[in-house]
C-alpha positions in Angstrom: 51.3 0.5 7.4 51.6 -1.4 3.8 50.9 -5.0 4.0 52.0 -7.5 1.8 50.0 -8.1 -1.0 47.8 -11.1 -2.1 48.2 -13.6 -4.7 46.6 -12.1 -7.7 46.8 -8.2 -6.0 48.8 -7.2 -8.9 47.4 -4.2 -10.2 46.2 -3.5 -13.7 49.0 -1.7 -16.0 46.1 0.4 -17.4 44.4 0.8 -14.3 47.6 2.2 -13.0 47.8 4.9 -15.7 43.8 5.5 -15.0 44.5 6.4 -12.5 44.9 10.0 -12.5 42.3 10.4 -14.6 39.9 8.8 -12.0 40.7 11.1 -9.4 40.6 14.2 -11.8 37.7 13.3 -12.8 36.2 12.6 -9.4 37.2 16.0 -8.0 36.0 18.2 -11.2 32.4 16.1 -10.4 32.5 17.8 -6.7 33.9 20.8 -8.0 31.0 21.3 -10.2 27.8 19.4 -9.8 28.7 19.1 -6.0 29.6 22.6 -5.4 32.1 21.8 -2.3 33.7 24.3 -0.7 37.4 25.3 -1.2 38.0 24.0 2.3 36.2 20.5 1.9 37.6 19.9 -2.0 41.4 20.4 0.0 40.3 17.5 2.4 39.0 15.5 -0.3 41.9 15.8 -2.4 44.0 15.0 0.5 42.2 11.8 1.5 42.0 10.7 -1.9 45.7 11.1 -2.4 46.3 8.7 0.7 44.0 6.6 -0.9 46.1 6.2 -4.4 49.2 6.1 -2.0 48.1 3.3 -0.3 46.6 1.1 -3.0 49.6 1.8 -5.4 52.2 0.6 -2.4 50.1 -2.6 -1.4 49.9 -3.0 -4.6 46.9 -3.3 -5.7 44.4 -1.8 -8.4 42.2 1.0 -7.2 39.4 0.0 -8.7 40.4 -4.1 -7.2 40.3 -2.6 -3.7 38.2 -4.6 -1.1 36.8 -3.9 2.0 40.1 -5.9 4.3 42.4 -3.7 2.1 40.1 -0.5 3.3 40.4 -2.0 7.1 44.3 -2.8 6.8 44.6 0.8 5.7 42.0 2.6 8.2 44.7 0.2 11.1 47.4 1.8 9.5 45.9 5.2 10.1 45.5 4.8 13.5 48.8 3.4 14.3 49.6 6.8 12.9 47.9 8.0 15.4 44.8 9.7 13.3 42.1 10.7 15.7 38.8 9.0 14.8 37.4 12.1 13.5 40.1 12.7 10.6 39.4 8.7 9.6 36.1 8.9 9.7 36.3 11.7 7.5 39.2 10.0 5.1 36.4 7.0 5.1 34.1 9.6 3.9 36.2 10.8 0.8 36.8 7.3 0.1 33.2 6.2 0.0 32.1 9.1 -1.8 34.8 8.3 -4.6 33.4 4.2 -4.8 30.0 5.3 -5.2 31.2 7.8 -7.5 32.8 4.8 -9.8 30.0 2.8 -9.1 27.8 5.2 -10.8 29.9 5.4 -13.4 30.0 1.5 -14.2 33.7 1.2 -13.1 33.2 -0.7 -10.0 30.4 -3.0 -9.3 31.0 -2.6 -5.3 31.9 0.0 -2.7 34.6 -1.7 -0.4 34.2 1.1 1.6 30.7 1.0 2.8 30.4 -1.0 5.6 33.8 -0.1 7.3 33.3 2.2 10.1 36.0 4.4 11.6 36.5 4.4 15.5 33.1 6.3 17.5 35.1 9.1 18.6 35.3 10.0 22.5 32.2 12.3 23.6 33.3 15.5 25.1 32.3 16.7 28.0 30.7 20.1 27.8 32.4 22.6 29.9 30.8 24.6 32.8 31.3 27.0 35.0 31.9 26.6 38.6 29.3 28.1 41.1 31.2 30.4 42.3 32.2 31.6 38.8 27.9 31.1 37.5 27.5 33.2 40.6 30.1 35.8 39.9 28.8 36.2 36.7 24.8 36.5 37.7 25.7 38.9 39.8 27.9 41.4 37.8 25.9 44.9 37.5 26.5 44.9 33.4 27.5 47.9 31.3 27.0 50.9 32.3 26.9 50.6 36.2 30.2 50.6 38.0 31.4 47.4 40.0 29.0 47.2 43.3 26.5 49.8 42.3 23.0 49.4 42.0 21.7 49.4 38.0 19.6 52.4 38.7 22.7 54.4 39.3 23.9 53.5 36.1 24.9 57.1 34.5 22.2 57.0 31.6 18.9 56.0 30.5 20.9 53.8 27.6 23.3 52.4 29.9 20.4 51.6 32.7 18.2 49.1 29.9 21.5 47.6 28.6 22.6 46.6 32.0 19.1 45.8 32.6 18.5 43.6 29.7 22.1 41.8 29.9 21.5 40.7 33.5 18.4 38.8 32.7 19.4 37.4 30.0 22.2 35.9 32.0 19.8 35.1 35.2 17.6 32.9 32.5 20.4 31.3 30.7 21.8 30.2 34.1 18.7 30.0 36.5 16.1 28.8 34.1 18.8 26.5 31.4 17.7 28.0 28.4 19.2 27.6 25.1 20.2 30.7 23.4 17.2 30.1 20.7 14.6 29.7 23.5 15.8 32.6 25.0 15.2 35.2 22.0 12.0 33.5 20.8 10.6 34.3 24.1 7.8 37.5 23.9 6.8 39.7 25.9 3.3 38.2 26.5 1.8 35.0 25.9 -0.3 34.6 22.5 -1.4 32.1 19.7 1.7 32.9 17.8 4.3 33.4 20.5 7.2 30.6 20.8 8.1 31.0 24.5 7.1 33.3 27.6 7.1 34.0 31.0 4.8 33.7 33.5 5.4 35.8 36.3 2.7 35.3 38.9 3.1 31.2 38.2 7.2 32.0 38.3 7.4 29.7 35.1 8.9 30.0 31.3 7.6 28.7 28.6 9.6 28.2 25.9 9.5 26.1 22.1 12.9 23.8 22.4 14.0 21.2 19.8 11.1 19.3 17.9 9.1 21.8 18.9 8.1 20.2 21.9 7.0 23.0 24.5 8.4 22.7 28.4 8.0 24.6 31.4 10.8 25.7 33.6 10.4 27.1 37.3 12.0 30.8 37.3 13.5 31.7 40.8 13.3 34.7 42.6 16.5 36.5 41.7 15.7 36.2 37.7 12.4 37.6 38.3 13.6 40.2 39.6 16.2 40.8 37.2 13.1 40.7 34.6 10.9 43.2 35.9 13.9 45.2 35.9 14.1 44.7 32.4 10.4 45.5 31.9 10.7 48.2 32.8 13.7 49.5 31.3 12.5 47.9 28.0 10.6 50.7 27.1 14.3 52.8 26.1 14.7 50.1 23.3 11.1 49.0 21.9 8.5 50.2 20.3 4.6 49.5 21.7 4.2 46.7 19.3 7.5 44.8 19.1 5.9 41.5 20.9 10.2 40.3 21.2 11.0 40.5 25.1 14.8 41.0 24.5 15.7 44.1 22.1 19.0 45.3 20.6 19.2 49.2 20.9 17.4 49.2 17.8 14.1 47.9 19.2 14.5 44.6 17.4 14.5 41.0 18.6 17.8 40.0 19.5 19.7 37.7 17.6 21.6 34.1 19.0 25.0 35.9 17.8 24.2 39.4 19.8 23.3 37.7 22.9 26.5 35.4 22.7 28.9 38.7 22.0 27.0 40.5 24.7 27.6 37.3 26.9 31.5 37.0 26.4 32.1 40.9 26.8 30.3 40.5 30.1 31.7 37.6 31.2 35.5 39.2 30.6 34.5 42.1 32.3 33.2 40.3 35.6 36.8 38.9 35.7 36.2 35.0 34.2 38.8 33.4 33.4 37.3 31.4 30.5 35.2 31.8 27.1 31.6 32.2 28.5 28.8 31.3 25.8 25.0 30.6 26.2 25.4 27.1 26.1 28.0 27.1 29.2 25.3 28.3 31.1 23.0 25.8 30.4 25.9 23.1 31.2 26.2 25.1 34.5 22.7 25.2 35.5 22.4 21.0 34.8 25.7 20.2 36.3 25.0 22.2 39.3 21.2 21.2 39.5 22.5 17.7 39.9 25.4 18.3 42.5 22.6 19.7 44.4 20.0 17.4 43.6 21.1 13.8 42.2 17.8 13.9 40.3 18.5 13.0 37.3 15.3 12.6 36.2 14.0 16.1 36.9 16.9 17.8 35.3 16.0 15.7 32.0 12.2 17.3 32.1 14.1 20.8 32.9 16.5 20.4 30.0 14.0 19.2 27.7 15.9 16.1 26.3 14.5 13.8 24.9 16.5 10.8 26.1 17.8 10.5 29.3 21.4 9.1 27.6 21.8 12.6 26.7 21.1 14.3 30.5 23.7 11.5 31.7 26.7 13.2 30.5 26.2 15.4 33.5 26.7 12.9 35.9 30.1 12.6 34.4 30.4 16.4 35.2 29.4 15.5 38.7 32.1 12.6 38.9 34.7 15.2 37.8 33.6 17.8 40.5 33.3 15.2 42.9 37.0 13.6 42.4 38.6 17.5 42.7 37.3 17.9 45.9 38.6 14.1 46.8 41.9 15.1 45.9 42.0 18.2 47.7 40.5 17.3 50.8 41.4 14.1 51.3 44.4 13.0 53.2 45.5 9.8 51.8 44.8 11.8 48.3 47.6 13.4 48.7 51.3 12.8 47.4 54.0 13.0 49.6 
């Protein structure tokens, strides 16, 4: 990945034995005015390693590096196959370090700052299918045997957590909440309350991101799943805790609660994959638009902001529609 070097690229004997120094010196300044982590000062370390390597086998000074030295080098990587993440976060050690000598009077230029690494590939969130979502939305919770009703759960404990667990999954997936609209919501609406529901207009109101406030439809089955909880919440709160969902202790459940309470459920109604809250939101857009093609209105019902950010679900869609190509269709298939 070394290329040849240029006609006056000969580096500096007594920037060579600087060298060290430089780099010592750079780490012990984000070791102790930076406070980095041991984690981060590793990756550093090991991008600014490559970084000596490189510049002492073109060869060329550190401090005479240019920008097309920086881009030969970031090629090189590549080639090497280094994903875009791990260069764009060698870029970032790199940068860090020339800004670091420019401060210091050493350089008078940062040949790192306008080279970009590669925009790494989107992922696609994952969802569940609807058979799975549906599965899931209708597993009785803890407490209440597979294919009883959650009033035969054996105690009064058992009855609210089963209760409670099964709306929380019938909003995540019916209404696509995120996990932090979900436990903001209260039990009434009021001046200070971040979310609600409505249950005579069937609607929630919740706070999302920028605090920009958005109703959502609730349908039929999560209504019910809610007044269930109502009125099982009563074992778990106290008259003036305003929270809608409570932990055993009567307090307003945390995102990291309602995410362990969603993956023990979700093993336990037999899914074959990691369920958290944000899966379910995936699922209810992703299916929404199978359904619907309206990508609009799943935008409003989301809450984004832009509608680049609801199209990854069409992608979703794509994806769904393609497996059922292959399956069902005749000249899909490989003889």
């Amino acid at each position: 990945m070394h290329g040849q070097p240029a006609s006056g690229d000969t580096p500096d004997p007594a920037d060579a034995a600087a060298l060290p120094e430089l780099l010592t010196r750079y780490l012990q300044h984000l070791t102790v005015e930076r406070r980095l982590a041991g984690r981060s000062l590793t990756l550093y370390r090991h991008a600014l390693s490559g970084l000596a390597a490189e510049a002492s086998s073109y060869p060329v000074a550190l401090t005479g590096v240019e920008a097309h030295h920086v881009r030969r080098w970031l090629s090189g990587l590549r080639e090497q196959g280094l994903g875009p993440r791990s260069m764009a976060l060698t870029l970032s050690a790199w940068r860090g370090f020339y800004r670091w000598l420019g401060r210091e009077g050493i350089v008078k230029a940062n040949p790192v700052e306008g080279v970009r690494a590669p925009k790494a590939p989107r992922p696609l969130p994952k969802a569940l299918s609807v058979d799975q979502a549906v599965a899931l939305a209708a597993y009785p919770g803890d407490g209440a045997a597979e294919g009883t009703a959650l009033a035969e759960a054996q105690t009064p404990v058992a009855r609210a957590l089963a209760a409670r667990d099964h709306a929380i999954v019938e909003l995540l997936y019916g209404c696509g909440l995120r996990v932090g609209e979900l436990v903001g919501l209260d039990l009434a609406a009021s001046a200070s309350a971040a979310g609600w529901v409505d249950g005579p207009d069937a609607t929630v109101h919740v706070l999302g991101k920028g605090a920009k406030r958005r109703s959502v439809p609730v349908g039929r089955l999560a209504l019910l799943a809610l007044s269930e909880w109502q009125a099982q919440r009563v074992v778990f709160a106290g008259a003036d805790e305003p929270a809608l969902f409570v932990s055993q202790r009567g307090t307003r459940l945390t995102d990291s609660q309602v995410r362990a309470r969603l993956k023990a459920t979700a093993l336990k109604a037999g899914l074959p994959t990691h369920v958290h809250p944000h899966m379910l939101r995936h699922s209810f857009a992703s299916h929404l638009l199978q359904s619907s093609g309206d990508l609009r209105a799943v935008q409003e019902l989301l809450g984004h902001a832009q509608i680049s950010t609801t199209q990854v679900y069409t992608k979703l869609d794509f994806q769904h529609l393609a497996k059922v190509y292959d399956a069902a269709h005749p000249r899909a298939k490989r003889r």
